[in-house]
Structures are given as C-alpha cells and as structure tokens.
PDB file of N, CA, C and O in Angstrom, chain B, residues numbered from 101:
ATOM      1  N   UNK B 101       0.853  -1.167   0.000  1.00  0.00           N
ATOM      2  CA  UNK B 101       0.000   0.000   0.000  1.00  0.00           C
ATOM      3  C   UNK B 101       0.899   1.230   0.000  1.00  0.00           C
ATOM      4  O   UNK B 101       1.713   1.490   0.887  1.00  0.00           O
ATOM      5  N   UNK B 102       0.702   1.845  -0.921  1.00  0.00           N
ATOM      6  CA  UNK B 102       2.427   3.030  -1.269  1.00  0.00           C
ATOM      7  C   UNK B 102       1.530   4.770   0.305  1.00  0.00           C
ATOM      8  O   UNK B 102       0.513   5.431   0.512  1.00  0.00           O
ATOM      9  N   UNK B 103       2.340   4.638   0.614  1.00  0.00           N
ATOM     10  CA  UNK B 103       2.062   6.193   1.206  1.00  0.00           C
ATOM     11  C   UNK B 103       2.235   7.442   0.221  1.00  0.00           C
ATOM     12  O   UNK B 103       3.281   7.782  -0.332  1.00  0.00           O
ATOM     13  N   UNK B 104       1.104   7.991   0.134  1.00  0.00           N
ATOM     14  CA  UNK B 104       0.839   9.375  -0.300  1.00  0.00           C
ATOM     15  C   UNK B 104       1.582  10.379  -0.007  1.00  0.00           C
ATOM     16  O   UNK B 104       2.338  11.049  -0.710  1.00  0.00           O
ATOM     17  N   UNK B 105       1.189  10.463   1.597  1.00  0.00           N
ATOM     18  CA  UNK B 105       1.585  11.298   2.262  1.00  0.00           C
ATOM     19  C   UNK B 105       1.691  11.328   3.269  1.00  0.00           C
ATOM     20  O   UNK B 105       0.995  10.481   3.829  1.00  0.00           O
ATOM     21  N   UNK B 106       2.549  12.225   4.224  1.00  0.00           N
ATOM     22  CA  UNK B 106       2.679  12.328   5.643  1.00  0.00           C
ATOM     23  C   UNK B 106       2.756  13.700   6.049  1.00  0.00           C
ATOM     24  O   UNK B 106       3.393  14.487   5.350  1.00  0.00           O
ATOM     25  N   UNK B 107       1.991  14.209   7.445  1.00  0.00           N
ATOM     26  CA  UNK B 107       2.081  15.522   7.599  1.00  0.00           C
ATOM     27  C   UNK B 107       1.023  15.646   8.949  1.00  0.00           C
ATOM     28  O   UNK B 107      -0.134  15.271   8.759  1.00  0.00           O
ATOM     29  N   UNK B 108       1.390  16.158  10.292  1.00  0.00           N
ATOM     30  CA  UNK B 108       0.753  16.651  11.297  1.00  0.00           C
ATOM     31  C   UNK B 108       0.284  15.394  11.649  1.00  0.00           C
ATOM     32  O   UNK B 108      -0.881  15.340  12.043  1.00  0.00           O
ATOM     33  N   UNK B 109       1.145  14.038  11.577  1.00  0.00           N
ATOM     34  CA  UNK B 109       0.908  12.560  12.554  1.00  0.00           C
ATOM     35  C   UNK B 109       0.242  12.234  11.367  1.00  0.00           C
ATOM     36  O   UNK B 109       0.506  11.060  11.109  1.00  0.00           O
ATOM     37  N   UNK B 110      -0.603  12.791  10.405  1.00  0.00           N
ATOM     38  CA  UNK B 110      -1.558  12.154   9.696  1.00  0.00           C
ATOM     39  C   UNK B 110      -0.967  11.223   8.445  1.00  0.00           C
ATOM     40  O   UNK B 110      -0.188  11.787   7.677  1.00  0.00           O
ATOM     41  N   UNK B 111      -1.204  10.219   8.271  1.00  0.00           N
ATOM     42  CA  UNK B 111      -0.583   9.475   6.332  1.00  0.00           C
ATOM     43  C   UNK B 111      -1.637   9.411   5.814  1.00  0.00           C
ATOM     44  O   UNK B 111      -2.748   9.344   6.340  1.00  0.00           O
ATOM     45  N   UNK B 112      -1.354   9.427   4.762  1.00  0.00           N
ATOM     46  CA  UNK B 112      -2.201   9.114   3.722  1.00  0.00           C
ATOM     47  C   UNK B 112      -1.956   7.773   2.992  1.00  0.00           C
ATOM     48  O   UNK B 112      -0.820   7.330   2.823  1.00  0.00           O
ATOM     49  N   UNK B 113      -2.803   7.301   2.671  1.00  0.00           N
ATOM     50  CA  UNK B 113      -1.856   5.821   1.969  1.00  0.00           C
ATOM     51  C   UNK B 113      -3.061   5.398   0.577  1.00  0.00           C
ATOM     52  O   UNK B 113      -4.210   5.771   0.816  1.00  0.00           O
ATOM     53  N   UNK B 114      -2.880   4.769  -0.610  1.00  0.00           N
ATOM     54  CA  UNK B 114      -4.064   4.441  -1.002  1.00  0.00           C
ATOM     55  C   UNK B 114      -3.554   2.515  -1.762  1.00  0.00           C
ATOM     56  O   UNK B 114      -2.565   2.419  -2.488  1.00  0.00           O
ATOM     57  N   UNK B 115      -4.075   1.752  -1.547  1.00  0.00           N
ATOM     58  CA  UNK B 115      -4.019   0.372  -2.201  1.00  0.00           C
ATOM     59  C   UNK B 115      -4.410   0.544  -3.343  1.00  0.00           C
ATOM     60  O   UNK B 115      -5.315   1.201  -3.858  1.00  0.00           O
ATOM     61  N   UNK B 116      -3.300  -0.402  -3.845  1.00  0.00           N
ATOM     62  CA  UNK B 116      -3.818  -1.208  -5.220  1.00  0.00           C
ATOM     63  C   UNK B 116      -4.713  -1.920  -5.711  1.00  0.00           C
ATOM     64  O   UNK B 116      -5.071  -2.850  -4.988  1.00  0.00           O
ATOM     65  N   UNK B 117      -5.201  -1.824  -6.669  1.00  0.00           N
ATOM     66  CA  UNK B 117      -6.540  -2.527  -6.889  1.00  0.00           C
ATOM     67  C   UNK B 117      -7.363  -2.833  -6.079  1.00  0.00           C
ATOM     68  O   UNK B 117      -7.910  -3.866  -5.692  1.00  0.00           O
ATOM     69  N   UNK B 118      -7.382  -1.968  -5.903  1.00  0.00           N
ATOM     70  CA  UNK B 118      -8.624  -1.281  -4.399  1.00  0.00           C
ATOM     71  C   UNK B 118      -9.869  -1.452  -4.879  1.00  0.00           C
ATOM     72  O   UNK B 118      -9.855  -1.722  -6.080  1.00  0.00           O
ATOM     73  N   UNK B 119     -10.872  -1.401  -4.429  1.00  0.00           N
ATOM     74  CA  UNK B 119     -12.249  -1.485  -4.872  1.00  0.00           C
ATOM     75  C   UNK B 119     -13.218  -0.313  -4.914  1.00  0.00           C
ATOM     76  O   UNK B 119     -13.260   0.275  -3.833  1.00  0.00           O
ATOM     77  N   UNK B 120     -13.964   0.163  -5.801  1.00  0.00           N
ATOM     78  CA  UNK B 120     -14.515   1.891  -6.030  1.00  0.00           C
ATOM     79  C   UNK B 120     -15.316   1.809  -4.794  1.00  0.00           C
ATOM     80  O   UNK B 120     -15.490   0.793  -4.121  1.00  0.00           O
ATOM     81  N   UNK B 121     -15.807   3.048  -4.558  1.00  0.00           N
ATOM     82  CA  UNK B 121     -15.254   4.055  -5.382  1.00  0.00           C
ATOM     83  C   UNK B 121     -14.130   4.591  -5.533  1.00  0.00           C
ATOM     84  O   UNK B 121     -13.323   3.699  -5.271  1.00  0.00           O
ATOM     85  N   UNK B 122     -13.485   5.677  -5.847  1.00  0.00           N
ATOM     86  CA  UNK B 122     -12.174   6.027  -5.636  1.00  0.00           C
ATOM     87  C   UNK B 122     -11.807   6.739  -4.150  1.00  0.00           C
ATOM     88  O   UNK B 122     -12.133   7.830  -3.684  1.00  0.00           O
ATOM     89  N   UNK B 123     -11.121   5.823  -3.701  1.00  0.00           N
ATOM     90  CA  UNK B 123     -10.461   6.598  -2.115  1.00  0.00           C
ATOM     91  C   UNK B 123      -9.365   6.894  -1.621  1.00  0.00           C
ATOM     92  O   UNK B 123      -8.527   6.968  -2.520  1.00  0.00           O
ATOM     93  N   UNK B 124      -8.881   7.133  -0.479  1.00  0.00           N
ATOM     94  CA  UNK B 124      -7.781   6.884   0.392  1.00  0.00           C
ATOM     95  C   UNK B 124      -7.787   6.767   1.504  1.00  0.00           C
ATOM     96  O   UNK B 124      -8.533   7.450   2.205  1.00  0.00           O
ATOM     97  N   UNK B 125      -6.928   5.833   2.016  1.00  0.00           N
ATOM     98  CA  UNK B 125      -6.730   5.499   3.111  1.00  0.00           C
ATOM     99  C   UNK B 125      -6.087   6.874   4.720  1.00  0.00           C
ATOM    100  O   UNK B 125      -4.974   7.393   4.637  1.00  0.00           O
ATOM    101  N   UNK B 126      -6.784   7.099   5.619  1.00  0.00           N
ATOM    102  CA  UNK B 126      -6.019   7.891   6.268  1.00  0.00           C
ATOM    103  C   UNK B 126      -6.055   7.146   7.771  1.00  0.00           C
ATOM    104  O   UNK B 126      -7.000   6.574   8.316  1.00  0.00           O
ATOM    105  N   UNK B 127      -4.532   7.385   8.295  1.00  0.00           N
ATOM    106  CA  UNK B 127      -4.168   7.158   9.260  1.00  0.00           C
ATOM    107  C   UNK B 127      -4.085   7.892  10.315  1.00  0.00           C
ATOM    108  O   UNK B 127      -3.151   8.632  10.009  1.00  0.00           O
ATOM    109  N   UNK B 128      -4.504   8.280  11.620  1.00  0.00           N
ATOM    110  CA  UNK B 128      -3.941   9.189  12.755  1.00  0.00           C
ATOM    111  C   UNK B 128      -4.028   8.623  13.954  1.00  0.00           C
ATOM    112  O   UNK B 128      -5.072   8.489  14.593  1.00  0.00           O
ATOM    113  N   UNK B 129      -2.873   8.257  14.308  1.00  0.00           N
ATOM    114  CA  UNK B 129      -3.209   7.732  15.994  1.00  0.00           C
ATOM    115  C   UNK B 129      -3.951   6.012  15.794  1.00  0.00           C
ATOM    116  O   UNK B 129      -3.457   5.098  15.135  1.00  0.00           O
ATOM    117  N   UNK B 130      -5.001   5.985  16.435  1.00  0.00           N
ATOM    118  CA  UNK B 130      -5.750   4.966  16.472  1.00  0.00           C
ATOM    119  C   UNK B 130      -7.062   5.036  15.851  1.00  0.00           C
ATOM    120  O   UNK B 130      -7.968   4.245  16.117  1.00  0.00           O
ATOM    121  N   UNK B 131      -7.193   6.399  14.666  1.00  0.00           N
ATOM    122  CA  UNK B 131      -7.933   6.196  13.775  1.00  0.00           C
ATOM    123  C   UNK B 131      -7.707   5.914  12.492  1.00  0.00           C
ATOM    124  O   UNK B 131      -6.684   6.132  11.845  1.00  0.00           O
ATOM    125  N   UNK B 132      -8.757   5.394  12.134  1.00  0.00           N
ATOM    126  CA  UNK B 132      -8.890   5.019  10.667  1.00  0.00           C
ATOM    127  C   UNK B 132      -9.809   5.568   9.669  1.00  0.00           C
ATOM    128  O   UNK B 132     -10.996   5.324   9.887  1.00  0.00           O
ATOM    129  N   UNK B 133      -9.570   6.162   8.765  1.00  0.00           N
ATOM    130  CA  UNK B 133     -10.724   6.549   7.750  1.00  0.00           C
ATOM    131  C   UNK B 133     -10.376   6.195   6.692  1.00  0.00           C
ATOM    132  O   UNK B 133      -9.213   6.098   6.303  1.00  0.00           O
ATOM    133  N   UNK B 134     -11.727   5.872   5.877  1.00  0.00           N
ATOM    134  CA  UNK B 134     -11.489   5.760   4.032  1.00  0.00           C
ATOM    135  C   UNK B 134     -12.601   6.854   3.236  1.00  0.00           C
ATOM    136  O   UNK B 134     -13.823   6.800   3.100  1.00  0.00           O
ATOM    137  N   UNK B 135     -11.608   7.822   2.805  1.00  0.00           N
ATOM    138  CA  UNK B 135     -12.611   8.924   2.239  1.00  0.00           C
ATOM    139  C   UNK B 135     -12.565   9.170   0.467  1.00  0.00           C
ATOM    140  O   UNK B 135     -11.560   9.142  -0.243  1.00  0.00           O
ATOM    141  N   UNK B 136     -13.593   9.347   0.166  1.00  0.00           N
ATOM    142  CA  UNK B 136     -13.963   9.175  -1.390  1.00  0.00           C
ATOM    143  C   UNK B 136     -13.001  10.405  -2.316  1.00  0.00           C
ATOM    144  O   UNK B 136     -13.098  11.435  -1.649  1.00  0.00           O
ATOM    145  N   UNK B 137     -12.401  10.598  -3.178  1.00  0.00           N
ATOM    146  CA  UNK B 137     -11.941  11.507  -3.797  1.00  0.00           C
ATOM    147  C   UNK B 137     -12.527  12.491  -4.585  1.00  0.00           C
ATOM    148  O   UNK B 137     -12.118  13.633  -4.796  1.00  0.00           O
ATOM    149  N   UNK B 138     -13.784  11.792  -5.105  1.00  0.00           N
ATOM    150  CA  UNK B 138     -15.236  12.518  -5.173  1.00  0.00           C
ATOM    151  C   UNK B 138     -15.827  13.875  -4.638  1.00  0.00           C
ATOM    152  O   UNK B 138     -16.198  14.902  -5.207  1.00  0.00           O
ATOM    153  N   UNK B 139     -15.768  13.460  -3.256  1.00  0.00           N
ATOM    154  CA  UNK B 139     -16.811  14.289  -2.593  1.00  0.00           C
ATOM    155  C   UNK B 139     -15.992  14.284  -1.066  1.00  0.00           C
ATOM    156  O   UNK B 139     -16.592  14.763  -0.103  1.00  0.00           O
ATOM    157  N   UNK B 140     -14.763  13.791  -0.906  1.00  0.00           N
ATOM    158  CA  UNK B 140     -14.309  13.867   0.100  1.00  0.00           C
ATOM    159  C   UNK B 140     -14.846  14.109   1.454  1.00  0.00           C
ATOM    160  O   UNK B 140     -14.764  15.024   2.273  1.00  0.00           O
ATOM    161  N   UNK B 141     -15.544  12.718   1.381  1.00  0.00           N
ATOM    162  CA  UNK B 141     -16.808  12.401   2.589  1.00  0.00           C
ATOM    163  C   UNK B 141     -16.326  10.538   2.964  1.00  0.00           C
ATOM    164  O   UNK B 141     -16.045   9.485   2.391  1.00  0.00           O
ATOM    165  N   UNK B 142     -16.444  10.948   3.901  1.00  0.00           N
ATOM    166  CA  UNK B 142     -15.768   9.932   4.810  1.00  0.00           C
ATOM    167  C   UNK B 142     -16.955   8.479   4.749  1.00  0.00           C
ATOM    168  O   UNK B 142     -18.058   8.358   5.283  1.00  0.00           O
ATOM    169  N   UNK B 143     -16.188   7.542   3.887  1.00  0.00           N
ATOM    170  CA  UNK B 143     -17.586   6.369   4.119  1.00  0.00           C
ATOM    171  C   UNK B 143     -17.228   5.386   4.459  1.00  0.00           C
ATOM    172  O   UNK B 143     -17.735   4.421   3.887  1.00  0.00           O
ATOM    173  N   UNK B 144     -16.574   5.212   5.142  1.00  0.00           N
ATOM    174  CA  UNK B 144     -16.068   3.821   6.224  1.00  0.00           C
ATOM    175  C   UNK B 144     -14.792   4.782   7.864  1.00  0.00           C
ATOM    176  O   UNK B 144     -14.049   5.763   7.867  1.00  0.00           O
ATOM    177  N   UNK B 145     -15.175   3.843   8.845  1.00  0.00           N
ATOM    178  CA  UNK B 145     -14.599   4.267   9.774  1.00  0.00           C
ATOM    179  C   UNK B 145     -14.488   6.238  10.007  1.00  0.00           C
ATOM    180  O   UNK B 145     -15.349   6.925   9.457  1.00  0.00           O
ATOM    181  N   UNK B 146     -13.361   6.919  10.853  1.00  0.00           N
ATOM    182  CA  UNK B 146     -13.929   8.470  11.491  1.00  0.00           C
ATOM    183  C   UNK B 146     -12.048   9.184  11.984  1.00  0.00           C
ATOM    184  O   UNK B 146     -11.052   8.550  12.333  1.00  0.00           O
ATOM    185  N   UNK B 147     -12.190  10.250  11.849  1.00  0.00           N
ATOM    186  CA  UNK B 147     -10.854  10.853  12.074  1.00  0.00           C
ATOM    187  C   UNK B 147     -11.683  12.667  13.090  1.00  0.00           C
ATOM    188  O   UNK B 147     -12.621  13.419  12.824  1.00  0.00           O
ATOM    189  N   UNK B 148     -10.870  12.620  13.977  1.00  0.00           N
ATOM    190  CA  UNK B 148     -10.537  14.109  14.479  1.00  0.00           C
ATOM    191  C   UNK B 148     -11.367  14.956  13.781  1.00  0.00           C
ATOM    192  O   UNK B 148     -11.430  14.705  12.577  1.00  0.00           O
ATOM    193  N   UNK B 149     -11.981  15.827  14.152  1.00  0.00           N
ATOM    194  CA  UNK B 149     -12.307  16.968  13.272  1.00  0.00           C
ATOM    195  C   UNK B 149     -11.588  17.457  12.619  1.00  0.00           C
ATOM    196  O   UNK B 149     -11.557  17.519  11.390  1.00  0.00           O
ATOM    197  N   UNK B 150     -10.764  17.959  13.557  1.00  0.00           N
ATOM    198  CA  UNK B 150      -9.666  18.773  13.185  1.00  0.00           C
ATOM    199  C   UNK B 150      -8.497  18.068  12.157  1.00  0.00           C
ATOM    200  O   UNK B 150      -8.047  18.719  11.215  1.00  0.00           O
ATOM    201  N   UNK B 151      -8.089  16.791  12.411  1.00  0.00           N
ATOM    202  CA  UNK B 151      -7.204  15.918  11.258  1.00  0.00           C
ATOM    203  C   UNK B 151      -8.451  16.080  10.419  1.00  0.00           C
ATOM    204  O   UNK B 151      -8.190  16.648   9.359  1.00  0.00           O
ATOM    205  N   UNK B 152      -9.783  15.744  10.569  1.00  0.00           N
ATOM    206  CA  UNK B 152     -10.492  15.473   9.035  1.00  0.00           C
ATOM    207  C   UNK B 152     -10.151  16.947   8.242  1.00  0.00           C
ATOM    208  O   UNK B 152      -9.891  17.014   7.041  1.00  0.00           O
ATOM    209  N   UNK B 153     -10.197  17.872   8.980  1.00  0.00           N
ATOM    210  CA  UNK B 153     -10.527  19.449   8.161  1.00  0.00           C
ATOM    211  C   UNK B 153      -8.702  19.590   7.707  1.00  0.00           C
ATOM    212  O   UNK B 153      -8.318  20.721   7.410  1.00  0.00           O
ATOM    213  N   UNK B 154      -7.906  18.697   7.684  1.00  0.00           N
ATOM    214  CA  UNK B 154      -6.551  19.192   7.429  1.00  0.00           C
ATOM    215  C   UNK B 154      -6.720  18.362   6.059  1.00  0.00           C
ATOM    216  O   UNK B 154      -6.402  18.824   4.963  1.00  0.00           O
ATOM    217  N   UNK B 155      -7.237  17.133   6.252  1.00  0.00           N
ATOM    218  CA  UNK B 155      -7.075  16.009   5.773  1.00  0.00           C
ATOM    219  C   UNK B 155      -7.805  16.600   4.172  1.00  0.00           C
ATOM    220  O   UNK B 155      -7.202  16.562   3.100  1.00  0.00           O
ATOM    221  N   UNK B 156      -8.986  17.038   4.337  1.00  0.00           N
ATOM    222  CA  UNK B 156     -10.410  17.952   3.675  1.00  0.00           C
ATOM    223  C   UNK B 156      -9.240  19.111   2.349  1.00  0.00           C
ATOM    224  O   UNK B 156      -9.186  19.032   1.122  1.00  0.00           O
ATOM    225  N   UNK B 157      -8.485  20.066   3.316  1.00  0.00           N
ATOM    226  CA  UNK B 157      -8.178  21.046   2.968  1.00  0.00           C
ATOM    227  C   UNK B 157      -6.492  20.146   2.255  1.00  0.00           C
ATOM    228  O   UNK B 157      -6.203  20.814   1.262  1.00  0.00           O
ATOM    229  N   UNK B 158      -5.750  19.344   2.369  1.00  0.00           N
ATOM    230  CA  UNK B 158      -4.674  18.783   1.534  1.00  0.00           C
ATOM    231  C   UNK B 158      -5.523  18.139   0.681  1.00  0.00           C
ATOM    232  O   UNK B 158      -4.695  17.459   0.076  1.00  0.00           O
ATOM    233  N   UNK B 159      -6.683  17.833   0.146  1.00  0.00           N
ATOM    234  CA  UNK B 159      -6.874  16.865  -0.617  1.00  0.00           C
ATOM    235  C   UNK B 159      -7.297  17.498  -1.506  1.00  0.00           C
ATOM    236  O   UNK B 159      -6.703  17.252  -2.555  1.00  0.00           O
ATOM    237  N   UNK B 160      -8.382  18.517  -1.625  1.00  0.00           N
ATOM    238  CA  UNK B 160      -8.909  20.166  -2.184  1.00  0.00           C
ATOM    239  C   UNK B 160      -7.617  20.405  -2.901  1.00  0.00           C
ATOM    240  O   UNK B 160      -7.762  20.340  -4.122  1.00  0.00           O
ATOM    241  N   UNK B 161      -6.431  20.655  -2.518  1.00  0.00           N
ATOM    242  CA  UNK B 161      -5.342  20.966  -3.169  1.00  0.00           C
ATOM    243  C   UNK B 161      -5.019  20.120  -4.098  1.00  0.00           C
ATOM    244  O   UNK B 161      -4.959  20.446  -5.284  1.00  0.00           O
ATOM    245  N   UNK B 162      -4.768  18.907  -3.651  1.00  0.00           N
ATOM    246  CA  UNK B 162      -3.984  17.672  -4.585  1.00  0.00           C
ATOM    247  C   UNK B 162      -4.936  16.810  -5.049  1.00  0.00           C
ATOM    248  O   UNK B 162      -4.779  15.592  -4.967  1.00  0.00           O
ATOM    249  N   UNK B 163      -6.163  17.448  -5.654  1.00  0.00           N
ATOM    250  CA  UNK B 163      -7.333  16.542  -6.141  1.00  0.00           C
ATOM    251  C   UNK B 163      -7.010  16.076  -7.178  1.00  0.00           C
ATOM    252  O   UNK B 163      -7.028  14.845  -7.187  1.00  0.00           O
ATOM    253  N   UNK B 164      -6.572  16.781  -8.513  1.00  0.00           N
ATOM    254  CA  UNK B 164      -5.806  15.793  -9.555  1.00  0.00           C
ATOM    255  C   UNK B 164      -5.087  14.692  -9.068  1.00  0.00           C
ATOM    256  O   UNK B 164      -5.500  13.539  -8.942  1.00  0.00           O
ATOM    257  N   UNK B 165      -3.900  15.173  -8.786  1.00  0.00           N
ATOM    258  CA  UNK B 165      -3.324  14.602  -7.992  1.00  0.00           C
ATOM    259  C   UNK B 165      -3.733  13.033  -7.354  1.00  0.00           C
ATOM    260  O   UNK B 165      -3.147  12.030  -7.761  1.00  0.00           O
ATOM    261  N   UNK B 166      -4.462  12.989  -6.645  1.00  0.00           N
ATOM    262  CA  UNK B 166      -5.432  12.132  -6.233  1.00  0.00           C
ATOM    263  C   UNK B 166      -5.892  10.879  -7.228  1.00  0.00           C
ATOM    264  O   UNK B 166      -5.672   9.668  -7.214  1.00  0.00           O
ATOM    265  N   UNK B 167      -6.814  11.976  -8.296  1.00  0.00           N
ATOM    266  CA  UNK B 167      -7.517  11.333  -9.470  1.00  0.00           C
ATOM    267  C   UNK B 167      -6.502  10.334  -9.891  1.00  0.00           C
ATOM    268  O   UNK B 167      -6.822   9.146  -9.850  1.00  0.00           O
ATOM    269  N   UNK B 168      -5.297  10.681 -10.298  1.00  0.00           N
ATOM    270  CA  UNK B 168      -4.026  10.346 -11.396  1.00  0.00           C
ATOM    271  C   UNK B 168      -3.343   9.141 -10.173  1.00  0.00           C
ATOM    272  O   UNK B 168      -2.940   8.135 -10.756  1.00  0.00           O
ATOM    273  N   UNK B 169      -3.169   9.087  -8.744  1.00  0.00           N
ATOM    274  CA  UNK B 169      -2.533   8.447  -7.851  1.00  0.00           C
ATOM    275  C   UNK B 169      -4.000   6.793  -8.448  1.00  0.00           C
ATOM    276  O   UNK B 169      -3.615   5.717  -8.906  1.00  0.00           O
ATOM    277  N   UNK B 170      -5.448   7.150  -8.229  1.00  0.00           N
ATOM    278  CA  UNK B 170      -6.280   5.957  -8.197  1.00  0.00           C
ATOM    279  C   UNK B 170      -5.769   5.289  -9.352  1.00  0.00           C
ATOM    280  O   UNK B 170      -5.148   4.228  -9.278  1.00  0.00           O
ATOM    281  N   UNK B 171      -6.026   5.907 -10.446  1.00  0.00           N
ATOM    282  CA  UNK B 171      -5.809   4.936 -11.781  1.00  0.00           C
ATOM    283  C   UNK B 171      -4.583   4.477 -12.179  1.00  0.00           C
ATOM    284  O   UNK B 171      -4.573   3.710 -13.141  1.00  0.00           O
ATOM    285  N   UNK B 172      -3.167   4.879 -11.466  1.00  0.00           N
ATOM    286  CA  UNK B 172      -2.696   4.299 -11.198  1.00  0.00           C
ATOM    287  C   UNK B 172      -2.155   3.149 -10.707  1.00  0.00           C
ATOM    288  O   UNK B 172      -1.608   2.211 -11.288  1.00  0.00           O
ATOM    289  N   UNK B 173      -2.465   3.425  -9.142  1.00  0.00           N
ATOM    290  CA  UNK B 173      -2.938   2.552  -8.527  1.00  0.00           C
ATOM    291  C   UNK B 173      -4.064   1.557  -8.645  1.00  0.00           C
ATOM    292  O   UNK B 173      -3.910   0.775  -7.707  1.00  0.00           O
ATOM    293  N   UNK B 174      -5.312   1.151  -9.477  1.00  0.00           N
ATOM    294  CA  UNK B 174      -6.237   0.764 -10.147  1.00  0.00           C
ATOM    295  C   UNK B 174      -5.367  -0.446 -11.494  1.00  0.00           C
ATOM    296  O   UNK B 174      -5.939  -1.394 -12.032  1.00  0.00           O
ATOM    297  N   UNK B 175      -3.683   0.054 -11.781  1.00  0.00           N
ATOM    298  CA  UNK B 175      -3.143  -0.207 -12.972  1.00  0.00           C
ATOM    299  C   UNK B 175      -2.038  -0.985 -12.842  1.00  0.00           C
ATOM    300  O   UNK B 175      -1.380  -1.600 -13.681  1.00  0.00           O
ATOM    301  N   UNK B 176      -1.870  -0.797 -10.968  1.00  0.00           N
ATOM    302  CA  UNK B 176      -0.585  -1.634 -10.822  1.00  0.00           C
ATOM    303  C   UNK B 176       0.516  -0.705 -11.099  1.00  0.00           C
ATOM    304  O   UNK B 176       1.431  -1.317 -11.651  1.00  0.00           O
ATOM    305  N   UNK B 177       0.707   0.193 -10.974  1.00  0.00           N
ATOM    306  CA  UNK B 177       1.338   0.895 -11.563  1.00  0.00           C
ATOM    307  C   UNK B 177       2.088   2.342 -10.476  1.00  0.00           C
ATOM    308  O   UNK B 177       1.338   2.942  -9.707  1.00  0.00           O
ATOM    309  N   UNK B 178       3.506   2.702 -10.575  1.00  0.00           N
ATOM    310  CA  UNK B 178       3.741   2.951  -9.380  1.00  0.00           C
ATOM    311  C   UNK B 178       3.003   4.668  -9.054  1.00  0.00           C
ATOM    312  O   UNK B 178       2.855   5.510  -9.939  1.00  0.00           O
ATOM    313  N   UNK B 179       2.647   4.851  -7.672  1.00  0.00           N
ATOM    314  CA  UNK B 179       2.290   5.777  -7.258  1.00  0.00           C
ATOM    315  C   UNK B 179       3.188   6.609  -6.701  1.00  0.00           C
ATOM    316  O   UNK B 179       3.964   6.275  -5.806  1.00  0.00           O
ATOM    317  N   UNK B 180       3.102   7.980  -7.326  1.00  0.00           N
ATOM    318  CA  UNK B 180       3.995   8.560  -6.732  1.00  0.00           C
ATOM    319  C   UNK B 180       3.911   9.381  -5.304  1.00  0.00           C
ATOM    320  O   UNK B 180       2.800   9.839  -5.569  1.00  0.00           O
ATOM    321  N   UNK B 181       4.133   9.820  -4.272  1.00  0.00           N
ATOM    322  CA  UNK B 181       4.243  11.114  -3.199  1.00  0.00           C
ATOM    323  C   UNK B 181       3.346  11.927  -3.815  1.00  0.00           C
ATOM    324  O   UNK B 181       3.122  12.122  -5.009  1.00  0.00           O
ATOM    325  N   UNK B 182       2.798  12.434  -2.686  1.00  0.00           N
ATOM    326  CA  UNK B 182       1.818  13.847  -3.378  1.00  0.00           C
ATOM    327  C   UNK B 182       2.411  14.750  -1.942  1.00  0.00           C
ATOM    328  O   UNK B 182       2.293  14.230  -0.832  1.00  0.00           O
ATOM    329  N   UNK B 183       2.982  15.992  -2.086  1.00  0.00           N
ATOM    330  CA  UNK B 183       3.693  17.087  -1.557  1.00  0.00           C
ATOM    331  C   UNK B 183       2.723  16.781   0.011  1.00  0.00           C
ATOM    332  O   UNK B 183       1.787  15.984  -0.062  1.00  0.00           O
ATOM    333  N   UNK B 184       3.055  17.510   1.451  1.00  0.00           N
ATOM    334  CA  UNK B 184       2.384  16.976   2.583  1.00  0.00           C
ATOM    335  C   UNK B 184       1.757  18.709   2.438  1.00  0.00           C
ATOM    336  O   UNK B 184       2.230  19.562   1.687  1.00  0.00           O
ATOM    337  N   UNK B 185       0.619  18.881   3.360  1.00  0.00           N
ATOM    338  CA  UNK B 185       0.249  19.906   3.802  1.00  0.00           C
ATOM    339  C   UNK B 185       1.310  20.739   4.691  1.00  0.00           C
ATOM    340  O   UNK B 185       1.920  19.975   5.439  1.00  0.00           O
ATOM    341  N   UNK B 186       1.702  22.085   4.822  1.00  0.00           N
ATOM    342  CA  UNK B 186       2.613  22.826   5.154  1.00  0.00           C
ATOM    343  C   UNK B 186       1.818  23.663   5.517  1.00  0.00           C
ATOM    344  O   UNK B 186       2.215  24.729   5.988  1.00  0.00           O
TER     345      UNK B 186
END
C-alpha cells in the first residue's frame, strides 16, 4: 500500500486494486478513515475533526493529484508522493 503522504501525525496511503469508489486510506493515531476523492466524505470508519478538516483542505489541493494516484494505482502501476500539507 504506497504512502501518499505524511504531515501533522496524519498518512495518507491508497491500495492497489482497491475497490470503487475512488479513495484513500487515512491514518492518525488509532484512527482510521477511508474517504472518497469525489466528494471527500468519509464512508467507512472516522478521524478528528480537526485531522479530518486538514485532511479535507490537503486533498482540495492535490485533487488531480489524487484522481491520477487511483488509476494508477487501479493499474498496478507505481504511485507517486503527493507534496504533505505545510
């Protein structure tokens, strides 16, 4: 599962041939979330407010980004880093 990203404890991570819709994996502490790239709405497991609204506001940025990491990843194919929130 390649990591995205890392930034404020939070990773990002997304699997390969993952199953739709299109998501990612986020890590913080002893939470877990899987949020849609879509609509960046959380539809399995729950994160922090505050990690979700960081999590919300890096993804808004690197939404291509994102798009181009799934079908990739969807392809077997390597995923690259997407820059961390600063």
């Amino acid at each position: 599962m390649p990591e995205l990203s890392r930034f404020f404890g939070i990773t990002v991570r997304m699997y390969y041939s993952d199953h739709e819709p299109p998501h990612f994996h986020v890590f913080y502490g002893d939470f877990e979330a899987l949020i849609e790239v879509g609509s960046l709405h959380v539809f399995r497991g729950s994160l922090p407010r505050r990690a979700f609204a960081m999590v919300v506001e890096w993804a808004i940025i690197h939404r291509e980004e994102l798009v181009g990491a799934w079908q990739s990843a969807r392809r077997g194919l390597e995923v690259p880093p997407i820059a961390p929130l600063d």
